[in-house]
C-alpha positions as CSV (number, residue, x, y, z in Angstrom):
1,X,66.3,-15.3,78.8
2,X,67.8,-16.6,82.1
3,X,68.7,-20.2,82.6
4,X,66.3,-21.4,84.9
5,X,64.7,-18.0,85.6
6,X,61.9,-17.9,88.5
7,X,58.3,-18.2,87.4
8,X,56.7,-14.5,87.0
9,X,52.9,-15.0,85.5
10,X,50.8,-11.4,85.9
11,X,49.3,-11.4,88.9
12,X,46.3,-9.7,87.1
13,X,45.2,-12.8,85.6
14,X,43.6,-12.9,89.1
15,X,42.5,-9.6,89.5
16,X,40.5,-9.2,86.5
17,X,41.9,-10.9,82.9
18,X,41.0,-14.4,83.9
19,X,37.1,-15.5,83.7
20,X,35.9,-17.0,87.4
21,X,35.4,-20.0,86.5
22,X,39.5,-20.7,85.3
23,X,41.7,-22.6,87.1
24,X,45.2,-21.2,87.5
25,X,47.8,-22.6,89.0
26,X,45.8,-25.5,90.9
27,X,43.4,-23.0,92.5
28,X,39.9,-21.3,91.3
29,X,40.5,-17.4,90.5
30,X,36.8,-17.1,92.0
31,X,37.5,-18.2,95.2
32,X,41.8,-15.8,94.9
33,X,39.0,-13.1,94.5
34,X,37.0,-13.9,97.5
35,X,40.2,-14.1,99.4
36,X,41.3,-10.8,98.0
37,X,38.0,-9.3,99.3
38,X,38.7,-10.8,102.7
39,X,42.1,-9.6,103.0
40,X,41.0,-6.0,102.3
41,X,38.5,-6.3,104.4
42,X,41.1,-7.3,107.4
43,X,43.1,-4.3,106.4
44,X,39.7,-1.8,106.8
45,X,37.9,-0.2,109.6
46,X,35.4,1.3,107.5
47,X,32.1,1.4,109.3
48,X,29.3,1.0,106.5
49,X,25.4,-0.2,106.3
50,X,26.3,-2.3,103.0
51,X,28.7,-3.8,101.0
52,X,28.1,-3.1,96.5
53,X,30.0,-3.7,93.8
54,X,30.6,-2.5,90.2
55,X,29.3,-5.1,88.0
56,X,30.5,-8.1,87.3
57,X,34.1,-9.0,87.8
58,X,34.2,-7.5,91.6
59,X,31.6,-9.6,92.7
60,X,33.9,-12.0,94.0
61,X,35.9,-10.0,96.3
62,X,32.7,-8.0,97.4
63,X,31.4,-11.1,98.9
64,X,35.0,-11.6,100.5
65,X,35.0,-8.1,101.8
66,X,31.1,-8.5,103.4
67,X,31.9,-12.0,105.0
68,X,34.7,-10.5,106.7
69,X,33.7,-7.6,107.7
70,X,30.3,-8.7,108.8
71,X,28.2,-6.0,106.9
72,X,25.8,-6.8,104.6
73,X,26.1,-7.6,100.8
74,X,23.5,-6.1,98.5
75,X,23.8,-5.4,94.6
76,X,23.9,-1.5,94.1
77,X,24.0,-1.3,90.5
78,X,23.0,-3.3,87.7
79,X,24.9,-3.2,84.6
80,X,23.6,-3.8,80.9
81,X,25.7,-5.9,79.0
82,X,23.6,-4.9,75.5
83,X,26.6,-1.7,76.1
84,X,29.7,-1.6,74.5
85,X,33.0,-0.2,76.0
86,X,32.9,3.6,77.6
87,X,36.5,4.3,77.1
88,X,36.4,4.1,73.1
89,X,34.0,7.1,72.7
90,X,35.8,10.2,71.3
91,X,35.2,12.3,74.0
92,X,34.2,13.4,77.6
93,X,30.3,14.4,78.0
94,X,29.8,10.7,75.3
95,X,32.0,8.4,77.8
96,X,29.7,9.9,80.4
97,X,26.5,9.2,78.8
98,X,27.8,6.2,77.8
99,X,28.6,4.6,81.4
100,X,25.2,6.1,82.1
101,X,23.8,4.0,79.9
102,X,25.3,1.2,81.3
103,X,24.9,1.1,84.3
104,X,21.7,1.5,86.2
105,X,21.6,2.2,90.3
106,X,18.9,0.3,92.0
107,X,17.8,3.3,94.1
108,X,15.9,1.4,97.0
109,X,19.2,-0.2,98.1
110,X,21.4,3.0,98.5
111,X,19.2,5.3,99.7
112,X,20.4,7.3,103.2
113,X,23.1,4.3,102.8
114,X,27.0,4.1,104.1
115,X,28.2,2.1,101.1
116,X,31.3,0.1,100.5
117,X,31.7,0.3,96.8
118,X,34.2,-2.8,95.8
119,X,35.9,-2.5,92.7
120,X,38.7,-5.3,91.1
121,X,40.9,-2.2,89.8
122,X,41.2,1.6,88.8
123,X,43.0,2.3,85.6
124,X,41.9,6.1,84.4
125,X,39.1,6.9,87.4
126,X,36.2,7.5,84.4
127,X,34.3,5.4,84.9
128,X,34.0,5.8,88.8
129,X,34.3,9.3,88.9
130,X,30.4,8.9,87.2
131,X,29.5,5.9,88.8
132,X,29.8,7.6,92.3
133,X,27.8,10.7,91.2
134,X,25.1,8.4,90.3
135,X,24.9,6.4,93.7
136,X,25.5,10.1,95.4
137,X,22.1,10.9,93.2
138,X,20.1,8.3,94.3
139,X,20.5,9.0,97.7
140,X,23.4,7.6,98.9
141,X,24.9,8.8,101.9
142,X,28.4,8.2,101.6
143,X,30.4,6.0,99.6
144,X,33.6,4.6,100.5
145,X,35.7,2.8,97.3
146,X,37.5,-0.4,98.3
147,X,40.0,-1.6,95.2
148,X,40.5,-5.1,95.3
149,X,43.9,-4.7,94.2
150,X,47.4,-1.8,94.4
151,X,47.3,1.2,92.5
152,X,48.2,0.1,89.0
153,X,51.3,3.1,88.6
154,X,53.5,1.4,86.2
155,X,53.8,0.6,82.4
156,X,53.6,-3.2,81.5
157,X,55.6,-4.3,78.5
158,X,54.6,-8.0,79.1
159,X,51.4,-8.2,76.9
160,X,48.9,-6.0,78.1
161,X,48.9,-2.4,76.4
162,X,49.6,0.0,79.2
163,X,52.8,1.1,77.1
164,X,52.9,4.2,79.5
165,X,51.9,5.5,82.9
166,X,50.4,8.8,81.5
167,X,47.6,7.7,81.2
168,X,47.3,5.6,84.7
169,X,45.8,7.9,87.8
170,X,47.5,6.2,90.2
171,X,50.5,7.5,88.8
172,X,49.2,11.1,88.2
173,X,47.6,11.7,91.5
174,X,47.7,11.0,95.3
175,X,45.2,8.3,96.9
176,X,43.9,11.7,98.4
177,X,43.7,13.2,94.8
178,X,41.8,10.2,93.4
179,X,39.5,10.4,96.6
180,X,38.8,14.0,95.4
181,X,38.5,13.8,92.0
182,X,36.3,10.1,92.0
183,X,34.3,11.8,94.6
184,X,33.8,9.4,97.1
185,X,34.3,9.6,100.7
186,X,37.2,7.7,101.2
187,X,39.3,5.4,99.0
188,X,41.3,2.5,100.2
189,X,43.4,-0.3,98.1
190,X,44.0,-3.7,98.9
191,X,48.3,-3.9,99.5
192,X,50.2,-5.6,97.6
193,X,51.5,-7.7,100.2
194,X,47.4,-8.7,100.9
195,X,47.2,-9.2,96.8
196,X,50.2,-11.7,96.8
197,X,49.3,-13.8,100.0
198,X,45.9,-13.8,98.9
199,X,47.1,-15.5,95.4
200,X,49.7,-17.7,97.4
201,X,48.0,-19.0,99.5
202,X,45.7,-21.1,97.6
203,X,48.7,-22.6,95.0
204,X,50.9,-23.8,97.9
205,X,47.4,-25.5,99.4
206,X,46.9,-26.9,96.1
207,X,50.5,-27.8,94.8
208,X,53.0,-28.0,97.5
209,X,55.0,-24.9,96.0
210,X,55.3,-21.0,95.8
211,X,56.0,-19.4,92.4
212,X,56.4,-15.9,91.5
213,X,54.1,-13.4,89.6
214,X,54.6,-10.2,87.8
215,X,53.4,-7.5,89.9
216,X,55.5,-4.5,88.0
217,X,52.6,-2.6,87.2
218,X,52.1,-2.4,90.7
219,X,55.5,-1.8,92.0
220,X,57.8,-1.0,89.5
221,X,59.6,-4.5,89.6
222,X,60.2,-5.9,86.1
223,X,60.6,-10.1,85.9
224,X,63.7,-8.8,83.3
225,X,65.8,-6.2,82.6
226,X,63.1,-3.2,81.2
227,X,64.9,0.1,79.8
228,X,62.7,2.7,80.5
């Protein structure tokens, strides 16, 4: 290790690892969220009846994104936490049913509705690519993702099991080739420079300073020498 080498903690404590309610780095990660959905929202020109979200850890930056933007939040889809995880069931057609079971849409909301659909991240698309079809079946009339954070396109080697990018659709396909094969209307992610003001701004408010993060999954920028 470097003698005095710059601070680099993973930025996606704040998009999704850390709970809401955690304090990192002198600032609430519920209120980096919020600022996150704000950000994307000043980066948008989407014009939408509502704001949803995919239960429960975009909640955050969906309220960001609606206070900004100045259309309304309402919940879209309820989720069942009685569920276990989708992605560990041996195949397609049972990851489906599973996600299915899941998550419920709560149709009176998205009916003949322009929806914002706020996410914190897209890893495989799975998950979306059924959650879409199921607003898009209760009526909706158009949905338009909004990822709270870049396309994650990298391997991480720094603790989180992502030990390659075959398996990451950012790094397979285009954001016009996600588009297509989530289904939705129109898919937009928040930049990274938005993700790492958002983050910064609060810790110099809070402590005076400006440290690093890890962002390589996003960019490709390893805190130390990676050979790949």
């Amino acid at each position: 290790m470097k003698p005095n080498a710059p601070l680099a903690m993973c930025i996606f404590e704040y998009v999704y690892f850390a709970r809401n309610d955690s304090e990192i780095e002198g600032q609430q990660v519920q209120t980096v969220r919020e600022e996150c959905g704000k950000t994307m929202a000043l980066e948008d020109d989407i014009e939408a009846d509502i704001v949803g979200n995919v239960p429960d850890s975009s909640l955050s930056a969906a309220i960001g994104y609606a206070s900004q933007s100045g259309i309304t939040y309402e919940p879209v889809l309820h989720r069942n936490s009685y569920v276990g995880r989708s992605f560990i069931q041996p195949n397609d057609e049972m990851r489906q049913n599973a996600i299915k079971m899941k998550f419920g849409v709560l149709k009176k909301k998205v009916q003949n509705q322009r929806i914002v659909l706020v996410d914190d991240s897209i890893v495989r698309g799975n998950t979306m690519r059924t959650l879409v079809k199921m607003l898009r079946d209760a009526g909706a009339k158009e949905v338009h993702l909004r990822i709270a954070s870049p396309p994650v396109k990298f391997p991480c080697f720094m603790g989180i099991n992502i030990p390659t990018s075959l398996e990451l659709i950012a790094a397979q396909k285009t954001i016009p080739e996600i588009c297509e094969y989530v289904g939705a209307d129109s898919v937009r992610y928040l930049s990274v420079d938005g993700l790492v003001s958002s983050v910064q701004k609060g810790i110099e408010r809070a402590t005076n300073f400006s440290p690093g993060h890890c962002t390589a999954c996003l960019t490709g920028k390893y805190p130390v020498a990676i050979d790949l």
